[in-house]
C-alpha positions as CSV (number, residue, x, y, z in Angstrom):
1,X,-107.5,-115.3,-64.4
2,X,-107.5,-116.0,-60.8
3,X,-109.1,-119.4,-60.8
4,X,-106.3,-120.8,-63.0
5,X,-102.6,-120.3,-63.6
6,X,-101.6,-119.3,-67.0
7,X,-98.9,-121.9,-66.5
8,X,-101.5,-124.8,-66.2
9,X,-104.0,-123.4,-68.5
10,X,-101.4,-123.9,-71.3
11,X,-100.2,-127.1,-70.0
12,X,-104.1,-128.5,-69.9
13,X,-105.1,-127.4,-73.0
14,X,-102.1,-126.2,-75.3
15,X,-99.1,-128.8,-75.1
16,X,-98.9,-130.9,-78.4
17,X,-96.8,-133.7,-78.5
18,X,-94.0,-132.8,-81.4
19,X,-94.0,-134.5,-84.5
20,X,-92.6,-132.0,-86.6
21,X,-88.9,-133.3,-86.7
22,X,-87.8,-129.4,-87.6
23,X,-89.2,-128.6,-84.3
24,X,-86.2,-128.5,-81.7
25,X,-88.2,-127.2,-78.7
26,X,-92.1,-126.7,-78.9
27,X,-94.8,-125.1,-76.4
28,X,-93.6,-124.5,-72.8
29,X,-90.4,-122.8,-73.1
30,X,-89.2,-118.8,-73.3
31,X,-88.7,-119.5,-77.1
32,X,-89.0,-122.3,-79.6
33,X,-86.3,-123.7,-81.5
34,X,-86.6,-124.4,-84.7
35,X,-84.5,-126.2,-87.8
36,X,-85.4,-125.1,-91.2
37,X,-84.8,-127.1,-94.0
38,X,-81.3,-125.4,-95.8
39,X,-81.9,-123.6,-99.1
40,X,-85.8,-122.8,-98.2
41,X,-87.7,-119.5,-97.5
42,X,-89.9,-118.9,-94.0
43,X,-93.0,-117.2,-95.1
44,X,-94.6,-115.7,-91.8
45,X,-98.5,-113.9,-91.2
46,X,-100.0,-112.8,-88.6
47,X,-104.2,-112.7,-88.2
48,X,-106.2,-111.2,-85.3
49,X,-109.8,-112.2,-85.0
50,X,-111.9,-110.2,-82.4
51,X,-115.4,-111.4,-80.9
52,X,-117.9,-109.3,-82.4
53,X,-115.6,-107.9,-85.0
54,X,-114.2,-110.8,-86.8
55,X,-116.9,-112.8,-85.7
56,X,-120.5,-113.3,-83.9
57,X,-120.1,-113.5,-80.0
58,X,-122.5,-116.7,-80.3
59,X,-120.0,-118.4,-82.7
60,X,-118.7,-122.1,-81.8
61,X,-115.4,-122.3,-80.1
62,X,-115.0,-125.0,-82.3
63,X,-115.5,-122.7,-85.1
64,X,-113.8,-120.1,-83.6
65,X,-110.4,-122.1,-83.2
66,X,-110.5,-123.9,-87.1
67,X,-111.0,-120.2,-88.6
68,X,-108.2,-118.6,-86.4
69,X,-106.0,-121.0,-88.3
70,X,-107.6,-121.2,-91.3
71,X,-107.1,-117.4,-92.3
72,X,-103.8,-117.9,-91.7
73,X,-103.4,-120.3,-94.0
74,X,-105.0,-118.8,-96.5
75,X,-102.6,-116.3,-96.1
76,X,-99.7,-118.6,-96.9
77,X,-101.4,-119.9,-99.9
78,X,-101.7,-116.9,-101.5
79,X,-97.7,-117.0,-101.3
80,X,-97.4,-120.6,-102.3
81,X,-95.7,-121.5,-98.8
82,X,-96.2,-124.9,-97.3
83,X,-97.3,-124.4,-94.0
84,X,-95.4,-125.7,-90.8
85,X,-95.7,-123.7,-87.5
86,X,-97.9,-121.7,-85.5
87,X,-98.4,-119.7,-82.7
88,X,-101.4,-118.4,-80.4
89,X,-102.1,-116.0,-78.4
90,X,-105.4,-115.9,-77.0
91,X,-106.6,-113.4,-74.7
92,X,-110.3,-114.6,-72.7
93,X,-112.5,-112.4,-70.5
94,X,-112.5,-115.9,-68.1
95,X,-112.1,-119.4,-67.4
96,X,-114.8,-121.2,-69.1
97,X,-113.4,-124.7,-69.4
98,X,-116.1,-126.1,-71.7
99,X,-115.2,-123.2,-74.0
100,X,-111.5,-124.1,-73.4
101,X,-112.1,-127.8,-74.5
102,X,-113.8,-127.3,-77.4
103,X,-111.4,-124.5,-78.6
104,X,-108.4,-126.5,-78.0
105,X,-109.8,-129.9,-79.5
106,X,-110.7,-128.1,-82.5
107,X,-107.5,-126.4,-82.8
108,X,-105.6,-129.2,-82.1
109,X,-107.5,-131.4,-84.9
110,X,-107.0,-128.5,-87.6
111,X,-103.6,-128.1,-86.6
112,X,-102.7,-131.9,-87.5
113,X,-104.7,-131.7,-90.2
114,X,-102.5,-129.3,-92.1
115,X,-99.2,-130.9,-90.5
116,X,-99.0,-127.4,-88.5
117,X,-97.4,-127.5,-85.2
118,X,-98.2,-125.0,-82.1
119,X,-94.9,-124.0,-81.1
120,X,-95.5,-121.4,-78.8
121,X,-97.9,-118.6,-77.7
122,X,-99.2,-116.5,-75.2
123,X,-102.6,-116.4,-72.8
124,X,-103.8,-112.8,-71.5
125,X,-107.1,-111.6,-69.7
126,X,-109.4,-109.4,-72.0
127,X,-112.4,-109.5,-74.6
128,X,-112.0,-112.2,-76.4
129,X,-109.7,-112.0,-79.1
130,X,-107.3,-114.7,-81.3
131,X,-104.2,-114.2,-82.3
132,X,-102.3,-116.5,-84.4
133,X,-99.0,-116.7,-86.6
134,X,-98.6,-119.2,-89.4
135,X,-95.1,-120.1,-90.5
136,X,-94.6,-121.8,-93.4
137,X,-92.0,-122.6,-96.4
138,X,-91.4,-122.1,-100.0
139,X,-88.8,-122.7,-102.7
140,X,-86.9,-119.2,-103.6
141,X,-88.1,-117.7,-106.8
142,X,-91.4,-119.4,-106.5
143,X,-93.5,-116.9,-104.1
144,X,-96.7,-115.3,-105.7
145,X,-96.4,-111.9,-104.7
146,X,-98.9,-108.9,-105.2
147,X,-96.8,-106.7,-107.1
148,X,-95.9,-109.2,-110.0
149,X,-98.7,-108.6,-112.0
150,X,-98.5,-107.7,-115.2
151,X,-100.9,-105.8,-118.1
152,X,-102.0,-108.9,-120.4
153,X,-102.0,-111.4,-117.6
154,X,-105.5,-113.0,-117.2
155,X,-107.2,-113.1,-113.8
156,X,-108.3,-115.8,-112.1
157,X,-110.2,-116.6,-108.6
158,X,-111.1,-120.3,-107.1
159,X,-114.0,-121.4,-105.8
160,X,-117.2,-118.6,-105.4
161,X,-117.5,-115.5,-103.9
162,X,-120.1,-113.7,-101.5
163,X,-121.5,-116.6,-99.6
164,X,-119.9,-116.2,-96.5
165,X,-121.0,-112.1,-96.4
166,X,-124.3,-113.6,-97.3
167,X,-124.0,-116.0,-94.3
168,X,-123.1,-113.1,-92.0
169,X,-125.6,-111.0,-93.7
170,X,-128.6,-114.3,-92.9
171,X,-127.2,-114.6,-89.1
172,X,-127.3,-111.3,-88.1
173,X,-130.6,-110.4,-89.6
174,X,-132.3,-113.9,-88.4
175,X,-133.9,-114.1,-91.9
176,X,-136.1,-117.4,-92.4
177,X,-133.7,-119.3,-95.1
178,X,-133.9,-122.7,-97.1
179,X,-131.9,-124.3,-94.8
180,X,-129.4,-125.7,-97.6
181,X,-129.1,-122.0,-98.4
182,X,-128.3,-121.0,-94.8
183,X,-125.7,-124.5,-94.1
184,X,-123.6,-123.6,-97.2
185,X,-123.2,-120.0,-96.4
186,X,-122.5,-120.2,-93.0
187,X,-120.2,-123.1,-93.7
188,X,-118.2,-120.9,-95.5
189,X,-118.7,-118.3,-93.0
190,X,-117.2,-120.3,-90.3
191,X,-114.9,-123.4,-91.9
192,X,-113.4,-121.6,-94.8
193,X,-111.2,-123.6,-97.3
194,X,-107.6,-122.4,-97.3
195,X,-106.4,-123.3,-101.0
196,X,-103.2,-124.8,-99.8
197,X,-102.4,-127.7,-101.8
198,X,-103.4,-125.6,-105.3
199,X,-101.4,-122.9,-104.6
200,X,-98.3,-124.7,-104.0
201,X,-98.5,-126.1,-107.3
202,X,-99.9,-123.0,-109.0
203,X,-96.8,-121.3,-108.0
204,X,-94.9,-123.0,-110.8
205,X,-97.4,-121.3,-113.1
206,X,-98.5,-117.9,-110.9
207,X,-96.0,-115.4,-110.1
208,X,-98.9,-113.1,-108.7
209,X,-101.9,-113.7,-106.1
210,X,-104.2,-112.4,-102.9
211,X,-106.3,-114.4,-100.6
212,X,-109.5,-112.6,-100.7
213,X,-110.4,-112.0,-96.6
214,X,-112.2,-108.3,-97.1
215,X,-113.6,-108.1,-100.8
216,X,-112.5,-109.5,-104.2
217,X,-112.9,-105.5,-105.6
218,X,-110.5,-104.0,-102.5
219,X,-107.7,-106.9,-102.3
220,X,-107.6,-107.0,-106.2
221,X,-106.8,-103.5,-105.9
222,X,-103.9,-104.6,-103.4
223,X,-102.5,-105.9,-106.5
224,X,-102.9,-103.5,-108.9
225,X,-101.6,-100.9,-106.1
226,X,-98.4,-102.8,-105.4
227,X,-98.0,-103.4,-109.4
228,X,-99.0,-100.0,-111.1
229,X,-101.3,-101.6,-113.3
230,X,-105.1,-101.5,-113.9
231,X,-107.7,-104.3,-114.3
232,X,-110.9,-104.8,-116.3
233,X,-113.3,-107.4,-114.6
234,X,-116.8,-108.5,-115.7
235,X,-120.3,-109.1,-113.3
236,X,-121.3,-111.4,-115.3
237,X,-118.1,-113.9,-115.1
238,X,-117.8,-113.4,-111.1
239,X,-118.6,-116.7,-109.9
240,X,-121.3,-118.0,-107.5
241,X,-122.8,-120.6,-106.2
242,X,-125.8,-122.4,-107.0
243,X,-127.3,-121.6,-103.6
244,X,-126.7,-118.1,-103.3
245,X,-128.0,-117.7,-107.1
246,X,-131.1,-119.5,-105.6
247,X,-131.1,-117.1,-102.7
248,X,-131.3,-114.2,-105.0
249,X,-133.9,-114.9,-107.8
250,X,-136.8,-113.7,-107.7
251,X,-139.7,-115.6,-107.2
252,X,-142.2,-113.5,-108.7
253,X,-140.9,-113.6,-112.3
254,X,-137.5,-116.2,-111.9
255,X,-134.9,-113.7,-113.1
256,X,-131.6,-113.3,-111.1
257,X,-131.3,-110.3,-108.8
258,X,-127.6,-110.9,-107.5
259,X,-126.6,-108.4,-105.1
260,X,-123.1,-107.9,-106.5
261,X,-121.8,-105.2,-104.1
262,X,-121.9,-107.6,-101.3
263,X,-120.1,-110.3,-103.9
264,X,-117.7,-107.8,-104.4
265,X,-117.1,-106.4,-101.1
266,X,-119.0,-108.7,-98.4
267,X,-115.5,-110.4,-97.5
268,X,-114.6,-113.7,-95.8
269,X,-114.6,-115.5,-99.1
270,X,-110.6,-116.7,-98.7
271,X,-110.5,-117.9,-101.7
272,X,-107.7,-117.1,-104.8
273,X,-107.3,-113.8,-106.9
274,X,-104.2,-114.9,-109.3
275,X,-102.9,-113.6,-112.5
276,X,-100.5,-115.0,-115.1
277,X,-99.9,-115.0,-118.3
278,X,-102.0,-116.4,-121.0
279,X,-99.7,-118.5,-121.7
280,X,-99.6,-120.2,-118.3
281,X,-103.3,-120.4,-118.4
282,X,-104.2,-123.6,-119.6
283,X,-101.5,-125.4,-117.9
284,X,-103.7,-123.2,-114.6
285,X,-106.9,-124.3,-115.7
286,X,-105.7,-128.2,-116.1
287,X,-104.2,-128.3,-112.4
288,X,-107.8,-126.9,-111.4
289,X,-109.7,-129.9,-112.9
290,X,-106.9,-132.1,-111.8
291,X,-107.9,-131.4,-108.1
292,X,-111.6,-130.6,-108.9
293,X,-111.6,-127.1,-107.7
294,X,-113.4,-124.6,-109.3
295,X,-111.4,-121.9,-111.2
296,X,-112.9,-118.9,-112.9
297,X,-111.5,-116.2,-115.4
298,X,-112.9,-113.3,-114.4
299,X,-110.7,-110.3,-116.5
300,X,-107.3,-108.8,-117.4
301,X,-105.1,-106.5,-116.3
302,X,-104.2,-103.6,-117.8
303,X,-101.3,-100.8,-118.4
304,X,-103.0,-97.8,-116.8
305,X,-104.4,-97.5,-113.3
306,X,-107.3,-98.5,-111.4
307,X,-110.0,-101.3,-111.2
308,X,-113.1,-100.9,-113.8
309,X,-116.0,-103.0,-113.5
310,X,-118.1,-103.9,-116.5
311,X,-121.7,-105.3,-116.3
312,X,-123.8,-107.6,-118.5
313,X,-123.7,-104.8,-120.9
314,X,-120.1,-104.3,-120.6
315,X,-120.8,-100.9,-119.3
316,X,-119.4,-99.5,-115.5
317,X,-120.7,-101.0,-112.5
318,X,-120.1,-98.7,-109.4
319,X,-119.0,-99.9,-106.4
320,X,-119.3,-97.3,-103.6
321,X,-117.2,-99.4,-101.0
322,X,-114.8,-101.6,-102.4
323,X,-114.6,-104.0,-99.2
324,X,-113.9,-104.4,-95.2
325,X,-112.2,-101.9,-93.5
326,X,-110.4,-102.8,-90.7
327,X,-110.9,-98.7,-89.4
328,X,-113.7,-97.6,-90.7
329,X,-115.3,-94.8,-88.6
330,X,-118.5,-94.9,-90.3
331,X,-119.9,-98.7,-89.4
């Protein structure tokens, strides 16, 4: 990074003015300071996102930047945490300062959008890569955590699954689309949702959740892993969304041909897997329709061990990959 100093590259494009008034000392510093409010817990994650991994190599910078925080988020969701801080660290192969413009703007905007602050960071020379850390905060006793589930609770997911793998699946195989097809898919491809607001106030209800980011099958089994219990979910309650069932029946005779391994394990959904008891369910279901946001029961867990499948006919449904592997050796 000859043709610029890191110094001035952060200063141009990565010095927000703070608003956060539990922000001491921001970007620009060896460390930020921070005040927590007293009596509140600091959730932390940390994603990576890696060109040509994580995403296409043609991908918007734009897109690029509201995803790097976006999975983040989605992260804190999933524990019910309001989000406050973040850091980056971004490592770039060169200078490029349109690429730099549109990366910041759009990180900037998504920043203020979820009253996150950039609070510090770090720039490096490489293949392109994102790094970011989400901070955020939660009431004690309130966090939904993976190993809280219990057999009887119901499961629930927001939102629809596989149309981002689909969206992935259209872009890298340059298939000729409907294009309302192809916008919704690679809108949730590339400007995922982070559940933020529902979450917060399903944490009252929810004692147990996941963000799905590599497959509803593999980080349901996060769940059941982390709480020695077993699940039961049906095919035919997954659900999906009007143009992905369009993308998938067939014209010749009109029936629906879902491919449900790439529902189950395509990935990039970020949307909810919760469970609770059936108790807590309608009070669940009514905090759905209060924010119109789709919410679908999709099983139960169970006492022994393992996830089972059922289809249509309520019979197994084999799923020889259960989702993305982050070192997978065979592609």
């Amino acid at each position: 990074m000859a043709d610029k100093a890191e110094f001035d590259l952060i200063k141009e494009y990565f010095t927000p003015e703070n608003w956060r008034k539990d922000v001491v000392l921001g970007v620009g510093d060896d460390c930020a300071l921070l005040a927590p409010p007293t009596g509140q817990q600091l959730a932390l994650t940390v994603d990576t996102l890696v060109a040509g991994i994580h995403f296409p190599v043609e991908t918007s910078p734009a897109d690029i930047a509201y995803k790097s925080i976006a999975v983040g988020l989605s992260d804190l969701a999933a524990m019910g945490a309001e989000p406050a801080w973040l850091t980056l660290a971004l490592t770039l192969p060169d200078i490029n300062s349109d690429w730099l413009q549109s990366f910041s703007k759009s990180f900037a905007k998504t920043s203020k959008d979820y009253d996150l602050q950039l609070i510090g960071g770090d720039t490096t020379q490489g293949p392109l890569a994102i790094t970011v850390q989400a901070m955020g905060l939660l009431e004690p006793g309130l966090s939904m955590q993976r190993g809280n589930a219990k057999p009887g609770d119901l499961i629930y997911v927001t939102g629809s699954l596989g149309d981002a793998a689909l969206g992935l699946k259209l872009l890298l195989s340059n298939t000729s689309v409907d294009q309302e097809i192809l916008d919704l898919c690679l809108s949730k491809l590339n400007r995922p949702v982070p559940r933020i607001n529902f979450a917060r106030a399903a944490a009252k209800h929810c004692s147990c959740a996941i963000d799905i980011s590599d497959g509803l099958a593999a980080d349901l089994g996060h769940i059941l892993d982390a709480s020695q219990c077993s699940a039961e979910i049906y095919l035919d309650k997954l659900p999906v969304s009007r143009q992905l069932e369009k993308y998938y029946t067939n014209p010749d005779h009109g029936k629906l041909e879902v491919d449900w391994k790439l529902v189950l394990a395509g990935g990039d959904d970020y949307e909810l897997c919760m469970t609770l008891p059936e108790e807590q369910s309608a009070a669940l279901v009514s905090l759905a329709e209060s924010m119109a946001l789709s919410l679908t029961r999709i099983g139960r867990v169970g006492s022994t061990n393992g996830l089972q499948i059922l289809d249509e006919n309520r019979q197994p449904f084999i799923l020889d990959k259960s989702g993305y592997e982050h070192f997978d050796n065979n592609g």
